[in-house]
ZASE-162671 format. One record per residue (C-alpha): x, y, z; chain; residue in one letter. Coordinates in Angstrom, 2 decimals. Layout:
# residues N
px;py;pz;mol;type
X;Y;Z;A;a
...
//
This chain:
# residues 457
px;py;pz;mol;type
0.00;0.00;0.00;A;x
2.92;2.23;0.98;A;x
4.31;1.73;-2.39;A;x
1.24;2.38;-4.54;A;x
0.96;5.87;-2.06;A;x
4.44;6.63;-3.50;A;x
3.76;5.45;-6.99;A;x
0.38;8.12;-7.17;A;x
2.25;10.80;-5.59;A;x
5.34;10.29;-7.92;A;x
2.76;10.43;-11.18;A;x
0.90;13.31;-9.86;A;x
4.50;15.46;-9.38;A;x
5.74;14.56;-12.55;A;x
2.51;15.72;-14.47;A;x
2.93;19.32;-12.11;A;x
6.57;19.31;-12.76;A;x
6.30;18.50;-16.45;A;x
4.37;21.97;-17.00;A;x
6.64;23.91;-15.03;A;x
9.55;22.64;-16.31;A;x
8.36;23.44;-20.09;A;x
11.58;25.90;-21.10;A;x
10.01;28.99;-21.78;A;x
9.24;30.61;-25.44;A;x
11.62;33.34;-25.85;A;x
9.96;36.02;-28.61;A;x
12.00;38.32;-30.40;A;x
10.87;41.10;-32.83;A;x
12.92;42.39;-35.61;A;x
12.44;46.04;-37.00;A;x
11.10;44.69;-40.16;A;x
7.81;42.89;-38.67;A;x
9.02;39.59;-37.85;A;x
8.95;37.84;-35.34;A;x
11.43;34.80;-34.50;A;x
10.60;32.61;-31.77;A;x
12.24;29.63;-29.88;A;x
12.05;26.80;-27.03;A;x
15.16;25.68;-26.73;A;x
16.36;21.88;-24.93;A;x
18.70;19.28;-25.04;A;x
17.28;17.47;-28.18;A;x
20.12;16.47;-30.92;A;x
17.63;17.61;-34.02;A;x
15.40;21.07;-34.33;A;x
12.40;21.95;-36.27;A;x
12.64;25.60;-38.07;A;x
9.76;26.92;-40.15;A;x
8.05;29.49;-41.02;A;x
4.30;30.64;-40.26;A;x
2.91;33.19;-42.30;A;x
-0.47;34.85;-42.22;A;x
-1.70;34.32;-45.84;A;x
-4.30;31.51;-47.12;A;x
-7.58;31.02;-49.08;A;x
-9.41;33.81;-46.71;A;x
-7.55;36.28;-48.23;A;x
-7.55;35.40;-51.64;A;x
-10.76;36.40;-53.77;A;x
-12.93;34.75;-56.13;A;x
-10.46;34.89;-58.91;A;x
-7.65;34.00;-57.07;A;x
-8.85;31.06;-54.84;A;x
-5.97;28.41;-55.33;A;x
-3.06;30.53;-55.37;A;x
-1.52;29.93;-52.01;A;x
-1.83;26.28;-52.38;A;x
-0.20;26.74;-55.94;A;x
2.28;28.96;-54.78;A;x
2.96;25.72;-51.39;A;x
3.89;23.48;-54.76;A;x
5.93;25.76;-56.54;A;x
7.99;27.08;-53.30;A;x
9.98;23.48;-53.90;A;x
10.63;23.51;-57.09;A;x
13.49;25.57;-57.12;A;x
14.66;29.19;-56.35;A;x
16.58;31.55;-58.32;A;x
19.41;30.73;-56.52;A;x
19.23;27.01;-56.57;A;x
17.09;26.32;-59.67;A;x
15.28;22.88;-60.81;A;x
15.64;20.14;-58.29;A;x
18.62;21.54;-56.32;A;x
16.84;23.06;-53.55;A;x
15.68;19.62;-52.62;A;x
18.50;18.04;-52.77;A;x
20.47;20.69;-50.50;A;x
18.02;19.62;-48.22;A;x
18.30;15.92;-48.41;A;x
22.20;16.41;-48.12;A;x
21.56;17.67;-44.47;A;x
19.23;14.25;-43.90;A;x
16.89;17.11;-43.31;A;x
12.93;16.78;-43.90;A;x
11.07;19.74;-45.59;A;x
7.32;20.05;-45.52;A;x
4.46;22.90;-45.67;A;x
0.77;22.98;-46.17;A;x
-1.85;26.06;-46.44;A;x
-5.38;26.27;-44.66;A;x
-7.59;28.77;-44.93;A;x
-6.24;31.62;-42.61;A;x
-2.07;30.25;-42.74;A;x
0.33;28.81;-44.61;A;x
3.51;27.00;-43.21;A;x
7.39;25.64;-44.64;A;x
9.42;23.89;-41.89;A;x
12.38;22.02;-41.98;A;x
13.42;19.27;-39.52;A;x
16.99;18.67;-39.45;A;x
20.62;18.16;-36.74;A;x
20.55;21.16;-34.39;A;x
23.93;22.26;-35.83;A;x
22.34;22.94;-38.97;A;x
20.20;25.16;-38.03;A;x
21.78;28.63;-39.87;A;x
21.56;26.81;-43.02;A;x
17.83;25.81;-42.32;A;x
17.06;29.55;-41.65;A;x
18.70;30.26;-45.13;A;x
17.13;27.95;-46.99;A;x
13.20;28.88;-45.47;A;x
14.54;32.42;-46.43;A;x
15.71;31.83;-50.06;A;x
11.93;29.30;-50.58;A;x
10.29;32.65;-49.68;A;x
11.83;35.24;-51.10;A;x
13.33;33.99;-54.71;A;x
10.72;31.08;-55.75;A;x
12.23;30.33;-59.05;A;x
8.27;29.89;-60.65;A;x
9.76;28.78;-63.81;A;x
7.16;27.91;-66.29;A;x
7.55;24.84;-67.21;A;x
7.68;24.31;-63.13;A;x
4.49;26.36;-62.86;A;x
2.68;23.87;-66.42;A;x
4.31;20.85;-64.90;A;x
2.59;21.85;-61.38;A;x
-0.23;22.06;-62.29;A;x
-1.22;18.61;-63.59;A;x
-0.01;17.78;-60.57;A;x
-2.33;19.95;-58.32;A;x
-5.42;18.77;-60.95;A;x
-4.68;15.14;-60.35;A;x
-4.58;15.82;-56.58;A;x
-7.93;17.66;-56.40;A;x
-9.42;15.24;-58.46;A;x
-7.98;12.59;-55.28;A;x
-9.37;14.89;-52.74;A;x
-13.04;14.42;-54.22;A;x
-12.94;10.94;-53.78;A;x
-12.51;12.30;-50.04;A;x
-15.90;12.55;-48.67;A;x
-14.86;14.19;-45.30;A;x
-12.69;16.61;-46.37;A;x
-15.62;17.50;-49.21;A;x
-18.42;17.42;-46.79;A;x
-16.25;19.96;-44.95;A;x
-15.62;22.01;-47.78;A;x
-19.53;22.21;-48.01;A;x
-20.09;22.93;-44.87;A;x
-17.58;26.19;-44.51;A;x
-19.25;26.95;-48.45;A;x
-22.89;27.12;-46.70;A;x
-21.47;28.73;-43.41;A;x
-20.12;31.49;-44.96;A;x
-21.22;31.48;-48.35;A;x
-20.71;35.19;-49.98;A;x
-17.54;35.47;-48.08;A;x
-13.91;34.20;-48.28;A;x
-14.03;31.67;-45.59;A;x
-16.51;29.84;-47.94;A;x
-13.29;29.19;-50.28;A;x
-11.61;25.95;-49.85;A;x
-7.91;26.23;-48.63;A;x
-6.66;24.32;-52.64;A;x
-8.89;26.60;-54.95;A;x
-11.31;25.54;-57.41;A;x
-9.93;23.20;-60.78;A;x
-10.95;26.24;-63.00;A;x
-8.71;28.40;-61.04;A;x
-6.04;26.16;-61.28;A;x
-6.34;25.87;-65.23;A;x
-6.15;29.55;-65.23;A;x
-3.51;30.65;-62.73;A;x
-0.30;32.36;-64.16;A;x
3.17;33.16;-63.15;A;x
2.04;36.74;-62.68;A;x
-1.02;35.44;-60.31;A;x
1.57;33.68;-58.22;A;x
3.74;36.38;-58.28;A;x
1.77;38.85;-57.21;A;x
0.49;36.75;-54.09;A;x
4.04;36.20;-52.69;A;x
4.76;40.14;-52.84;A;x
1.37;40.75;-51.23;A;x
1.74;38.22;-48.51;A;x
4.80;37.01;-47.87;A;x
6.15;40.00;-45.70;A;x
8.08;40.30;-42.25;A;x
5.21;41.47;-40.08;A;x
2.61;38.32;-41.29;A;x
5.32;35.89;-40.38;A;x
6.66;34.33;-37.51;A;x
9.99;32.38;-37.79;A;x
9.75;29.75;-35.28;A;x
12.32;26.59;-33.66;A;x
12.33;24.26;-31.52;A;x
14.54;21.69;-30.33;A;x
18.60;22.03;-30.03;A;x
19.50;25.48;-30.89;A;x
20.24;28.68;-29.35;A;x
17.42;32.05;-29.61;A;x
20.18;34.32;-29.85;A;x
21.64;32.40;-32.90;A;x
18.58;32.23;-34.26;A;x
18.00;35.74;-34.21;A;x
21.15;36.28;-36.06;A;x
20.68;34.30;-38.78;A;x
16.98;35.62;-39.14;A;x
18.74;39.64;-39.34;A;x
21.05;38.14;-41.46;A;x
18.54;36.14;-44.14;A;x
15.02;37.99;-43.38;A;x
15.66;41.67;-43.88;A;x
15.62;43.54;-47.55;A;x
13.26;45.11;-49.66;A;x
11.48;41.87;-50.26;A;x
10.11;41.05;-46.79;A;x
8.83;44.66;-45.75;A;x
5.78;46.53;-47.16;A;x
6.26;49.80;-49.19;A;x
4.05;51.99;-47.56;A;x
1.18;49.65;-47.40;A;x
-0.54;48.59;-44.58;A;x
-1.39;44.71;-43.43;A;x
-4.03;43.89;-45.74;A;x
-7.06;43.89;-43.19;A;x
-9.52;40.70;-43.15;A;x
-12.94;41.04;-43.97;A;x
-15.65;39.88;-41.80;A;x
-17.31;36.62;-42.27;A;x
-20.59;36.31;-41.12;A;x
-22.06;32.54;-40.35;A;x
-25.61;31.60;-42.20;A;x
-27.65;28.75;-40.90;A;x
-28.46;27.10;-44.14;A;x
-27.57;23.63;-45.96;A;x
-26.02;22.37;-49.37;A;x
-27.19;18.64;-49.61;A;x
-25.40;16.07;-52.29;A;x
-27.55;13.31;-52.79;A;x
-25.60;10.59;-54.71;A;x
-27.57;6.78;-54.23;A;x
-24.69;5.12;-55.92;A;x
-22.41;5.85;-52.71;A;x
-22.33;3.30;-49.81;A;x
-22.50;5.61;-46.75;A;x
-23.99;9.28;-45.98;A;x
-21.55;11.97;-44.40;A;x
-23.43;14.27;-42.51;A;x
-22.08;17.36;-40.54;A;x
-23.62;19.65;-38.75;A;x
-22.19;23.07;-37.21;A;x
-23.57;26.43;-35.50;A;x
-21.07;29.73;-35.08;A;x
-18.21;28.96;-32.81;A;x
-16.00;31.21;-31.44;A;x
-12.73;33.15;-32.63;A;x
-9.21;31.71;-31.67;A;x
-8.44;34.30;-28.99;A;x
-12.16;33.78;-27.69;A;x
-12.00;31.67;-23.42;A;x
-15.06;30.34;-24.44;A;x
-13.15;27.40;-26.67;A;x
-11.71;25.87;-23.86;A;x
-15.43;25.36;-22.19;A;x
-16.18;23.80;-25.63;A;x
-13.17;22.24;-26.29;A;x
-14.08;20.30;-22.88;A;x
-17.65;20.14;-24.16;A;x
-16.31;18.27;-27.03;A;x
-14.51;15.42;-24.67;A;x
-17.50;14.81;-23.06;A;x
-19.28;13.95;-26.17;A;x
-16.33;11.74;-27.34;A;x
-15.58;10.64;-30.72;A;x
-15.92;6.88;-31.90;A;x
-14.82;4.50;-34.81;A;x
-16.21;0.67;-35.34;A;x
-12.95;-0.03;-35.10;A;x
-12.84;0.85;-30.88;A;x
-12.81;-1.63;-28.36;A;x
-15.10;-1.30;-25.19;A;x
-18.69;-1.63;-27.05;A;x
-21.43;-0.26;-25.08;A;x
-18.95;0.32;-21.97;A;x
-17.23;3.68;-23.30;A;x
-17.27;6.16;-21.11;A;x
-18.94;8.38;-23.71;A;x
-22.70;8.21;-24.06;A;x
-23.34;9.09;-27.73;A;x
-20.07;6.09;-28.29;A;x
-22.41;3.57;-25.97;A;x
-25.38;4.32;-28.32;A;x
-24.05;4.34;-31.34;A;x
-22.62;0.67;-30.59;A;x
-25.79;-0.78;-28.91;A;x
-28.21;0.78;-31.99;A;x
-25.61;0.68;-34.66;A;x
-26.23;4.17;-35.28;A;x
-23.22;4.82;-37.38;A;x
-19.50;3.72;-38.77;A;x
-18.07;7.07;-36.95;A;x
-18.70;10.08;-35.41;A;x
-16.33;12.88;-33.96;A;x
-16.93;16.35;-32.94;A;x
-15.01;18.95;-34.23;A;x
-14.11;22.97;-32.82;A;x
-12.43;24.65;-35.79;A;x
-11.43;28.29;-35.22;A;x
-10.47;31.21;-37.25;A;x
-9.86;35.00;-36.05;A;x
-13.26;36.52;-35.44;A;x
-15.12;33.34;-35.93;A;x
-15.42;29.45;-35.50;A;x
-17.55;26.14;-36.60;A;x
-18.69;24.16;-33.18;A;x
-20.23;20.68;-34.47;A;x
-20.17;17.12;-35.39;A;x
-19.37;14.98;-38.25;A;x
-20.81;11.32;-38.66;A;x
-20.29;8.72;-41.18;A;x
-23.51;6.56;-41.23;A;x
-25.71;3.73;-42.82;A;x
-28.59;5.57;-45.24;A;x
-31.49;3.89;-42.79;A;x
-29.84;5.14;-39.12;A;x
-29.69;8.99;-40.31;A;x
-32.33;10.37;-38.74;A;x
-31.93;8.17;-35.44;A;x
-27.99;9.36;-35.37;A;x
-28.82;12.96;-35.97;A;x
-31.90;12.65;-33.08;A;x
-29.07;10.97;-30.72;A;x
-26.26;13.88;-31.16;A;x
-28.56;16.57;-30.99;A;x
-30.25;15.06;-27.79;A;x
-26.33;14.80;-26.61;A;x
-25.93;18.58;-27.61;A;x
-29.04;19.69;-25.56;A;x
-28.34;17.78;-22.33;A;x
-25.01;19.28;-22.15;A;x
-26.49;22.91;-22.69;A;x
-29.55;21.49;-19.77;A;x
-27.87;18.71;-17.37;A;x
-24.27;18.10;-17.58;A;x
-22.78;16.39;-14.47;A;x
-19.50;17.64;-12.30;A;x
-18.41;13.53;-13.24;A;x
-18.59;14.15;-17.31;A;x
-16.49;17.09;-16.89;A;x
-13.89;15.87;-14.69;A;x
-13.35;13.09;-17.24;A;x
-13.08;15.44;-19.84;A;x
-10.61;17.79;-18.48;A;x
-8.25;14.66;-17.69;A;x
-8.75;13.48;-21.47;A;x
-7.60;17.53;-22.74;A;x
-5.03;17.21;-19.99;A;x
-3.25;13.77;-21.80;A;x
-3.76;15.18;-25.27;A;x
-2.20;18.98;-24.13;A;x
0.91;17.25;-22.78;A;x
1.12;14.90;-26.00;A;x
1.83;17.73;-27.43;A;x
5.37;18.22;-26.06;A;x
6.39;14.56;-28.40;A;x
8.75;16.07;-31.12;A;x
10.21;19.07;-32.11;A;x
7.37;19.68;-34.77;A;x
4.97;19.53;-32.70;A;x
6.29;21.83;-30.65;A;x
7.61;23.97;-33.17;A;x
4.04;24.11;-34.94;A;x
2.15;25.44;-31.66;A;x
5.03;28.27;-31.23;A;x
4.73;29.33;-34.63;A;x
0.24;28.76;-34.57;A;x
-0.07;30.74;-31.41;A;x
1.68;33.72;-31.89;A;x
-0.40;34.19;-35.22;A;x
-3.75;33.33;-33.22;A;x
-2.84;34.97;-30.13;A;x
-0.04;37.21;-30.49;A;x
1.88;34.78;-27.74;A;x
2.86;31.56;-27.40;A;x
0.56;30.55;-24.12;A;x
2.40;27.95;-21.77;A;x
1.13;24.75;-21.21;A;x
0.48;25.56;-17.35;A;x
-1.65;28.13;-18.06;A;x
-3.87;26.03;-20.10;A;x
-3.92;23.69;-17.63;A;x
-5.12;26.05;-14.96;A;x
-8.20;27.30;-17.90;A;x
-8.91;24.14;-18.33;A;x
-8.79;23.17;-14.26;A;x
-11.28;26.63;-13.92;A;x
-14.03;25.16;-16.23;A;x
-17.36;23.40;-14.34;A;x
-20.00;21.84;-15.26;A;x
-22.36;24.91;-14.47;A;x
-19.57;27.06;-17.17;A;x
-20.21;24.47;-19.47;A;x
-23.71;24.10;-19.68;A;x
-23.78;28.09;-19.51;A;x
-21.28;28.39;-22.59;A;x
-23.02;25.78;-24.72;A;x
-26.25;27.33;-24.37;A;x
-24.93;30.42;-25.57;A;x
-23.38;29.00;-28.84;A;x
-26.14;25.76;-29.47;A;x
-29.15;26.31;-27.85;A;x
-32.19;27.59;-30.18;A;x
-29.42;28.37;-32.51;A;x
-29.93;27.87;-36.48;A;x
-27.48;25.11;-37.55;A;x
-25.23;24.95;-40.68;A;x
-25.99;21.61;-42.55;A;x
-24.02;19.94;-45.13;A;x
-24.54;16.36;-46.52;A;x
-23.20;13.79;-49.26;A;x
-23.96;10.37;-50.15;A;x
-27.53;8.43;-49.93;A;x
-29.01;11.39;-47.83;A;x
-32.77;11.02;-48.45;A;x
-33.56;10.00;-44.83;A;x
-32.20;13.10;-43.73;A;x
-34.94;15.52;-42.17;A;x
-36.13;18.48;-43.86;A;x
-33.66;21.56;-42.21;A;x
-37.16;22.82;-40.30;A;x
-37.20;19.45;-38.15;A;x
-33.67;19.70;-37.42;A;x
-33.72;23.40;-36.68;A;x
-36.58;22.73;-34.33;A;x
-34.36;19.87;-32.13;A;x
-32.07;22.74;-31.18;A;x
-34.27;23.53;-28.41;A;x
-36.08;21.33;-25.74;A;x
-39.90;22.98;-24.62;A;x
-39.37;22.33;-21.07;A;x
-42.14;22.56;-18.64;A;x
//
């Protein structure tokens, strides 16, 4: 007994100690705009990238697609090392380059020996600033980004998602998916791509960010040395401001019979990124849970809309989902189902949403914090990982926020907070819908509008 004491204590100190022992995010910010940020430790390798405020929010109608172009083209070659050389200087350091581009950012980062660091920073600065965008690159692209949109459509989650921000916010640029549209991509030219780096890619919509072996201060050197120049400030123009993008509770529904399983997802107007509420949902989300056919536990799982789904066989999957932008957010589910169980799983996870805005227990909540508490520390495996949150939060926040102080949001949320904050954001609110696949059991949107709300005597 004396022994298991120890064990408990021991577990419960290292968890405590683990957040207070995080090394802390040191933030410098260069005259230019940027801003170069680092956690440095003992590990032999570093991740460096870059984070830039630029995606397909900011690009118009016109223009959707050219910030997921431009992610192809940036390694292909740069004026400096042309063709395939770039990649190759990077495979000479055993070094692993990557990117992608969302709606609201787009990222390059480079894992590679902490020694090699300098050379990373030079590299991330020469992919920004001289992109070759040779045309024959730019033709031989974009067969390339065709072919891969033509992949993504065989996607039905990521397409029911594109739906689903193109009904949210339709009219405005968050309705744009993040790769563009295939006629956009036809159309693109050099001078379209051009154009979008010298708009976007500037010193104060960037953050350079590390983490792993390396030292801040010799970071911040090699930044002055590779990220200042004409090319990375703005010449007398302000930061291009973002337009508001107002949510609409509407639907787009994609009936296709020939297709073995519906995708349904359902959303109402969450929160911004910078917004306390998210935590209170983020915790509202644990509770509800996620599952996959493929768990274990049946109709034991601690999650009640899991132990129904299993004992009803309401569907192949369901997860809930908290997706934030600046000044505005998408707080929902997604579920992958049978064409005979929709309406029964879209009764059961709307009954789930209203008992946590009417009746959720101390017990559900405590559960959930511990769950956000495993995944916030899980975090801290890798030097991307790391390097990713640096680089995310000081675009979403303007700081990097420390792990303990999420803890202690997270340890301040109830279960009165979160019946209060999901009542504010669910209850009696008018849902975005979108839907794919053998839909036609799915409710007219009036009957699924009117199970927002319970008439409670």
């Amino acid at each position: 007994a004396a022994l298991l004491t120890l064990t408990r204590k021991r577990g419960a100190a290292t968890y405590a100690q683990t957040l207070q022992n995080i090394p802390e995010t040191q933030v410098t910010t260069l005259e230019n705009g940027l801003r170069v940020a680092s956690e440095e430790s003992n590990q032999p390798t570093c991740t460096v990238g870059l984070w830039i405020e630029a995606g397909s929010r900011y690009e118009d109608a016109k223009t959707n697609g050219a910030g997921f172009f431009m992610e192809h083209m940036a390694f292909k070659g740069t004026k400096k090392r042309p063709g395939s050389a770039f990649e190759k200087e990077v495979e000479s350091l055993g070094a692993h380059l990557n990117g992608y581009t969302s709606r609201e950012q787009t990222a390059f980062y480079i894992k590679a020996l902490s020694k090699d660091m300098p050379k990373v920073v030079e590299l991330l600065s020469d992919l920004v600033q001289n992109c070759a965008l040779e045309d024959s690159q730019i033709e031989k692209e974009r067969g390339v980004i065709l072919q891969e949109l033509k992949e993504m459509d065989s996607n039905l989650t990521h397409v029911t998602f594109d739906y689903l921000h193109a009904t949210a916010y339709q009219g405005t640029a968050l309705a744009h998916t993040a790769e563009g549209t295939t006629e956009n991509i036809k159309r693109l030219t050099r001078a379209d791509l051009a154009s979008y780096i010298d708009t976007h890619f500037k010193a104060p919509r960037m953050v350079l960010a590390a983490a792993g072996g390396i030292s801040h201060r010799e970071l911040v050197d090699a930044a002055k040395q590779h990220f200042t120049g004409a090319p990375f400030t703005y010449k007398g123009d302000s930061v291009p401001a973002l337009a508001r993008c107002r949510f609409t509770g509407s639907e787009i529904r994609a009936r296709d019979d020939a297709l073995p399983l519906a995708h349904i997802a359902l959303a109402v107007e969450g929160p911004g990124w910078a917004d306390p509420d998210n935590v209170v949902l983020n915790v509202a989300n644990a509770i509800i849970g996620r599952y996959d056919r493929t768990f274990g536990g049946g109709k034991n799982q601690s999650s009640r809309l899991a132990a129904l789904a299993v004992e009803h066989n309401l569907c192949h999957s369901f997860e809930p989902f908290n997706t934030s932008y600046s000044d505005t957010g998408l707080f929902g589910f997604h579920f992958v189902s049978d064409p005979l169980s929709i309406d029964d799983m879209m009764f059961c996870a709307q009954r789930e949403w209203m008992r946590l805005c009417t009746s959720t227990t101390e017990s559900e909540v405590t559960r959930a914090k511990n769950y956000l508490r495993s995944a916030m520390v899980a975090q801290l495996d890798g030097t991307t990982r790391v390097c990713e949150n640096i680089g995310s939060h000081l675009l979403h926040y303007g700081r990097c926020i420390p792990l303990e102080e999420w803890d202690a949001r997270i340890s301040a949320v109830d279960a009165r907070m979160v019946r209060d904050v999901c009542s504010k954001y669910i209850y009696d609110k008018c849902p975005a819908i979108a839907a794919v696949g053998p839909i036609e059991q799915l409710l007219d949107y009036n009957r699924i509008r009117s199970a927002m709300y319970w008439i409670r005597l």
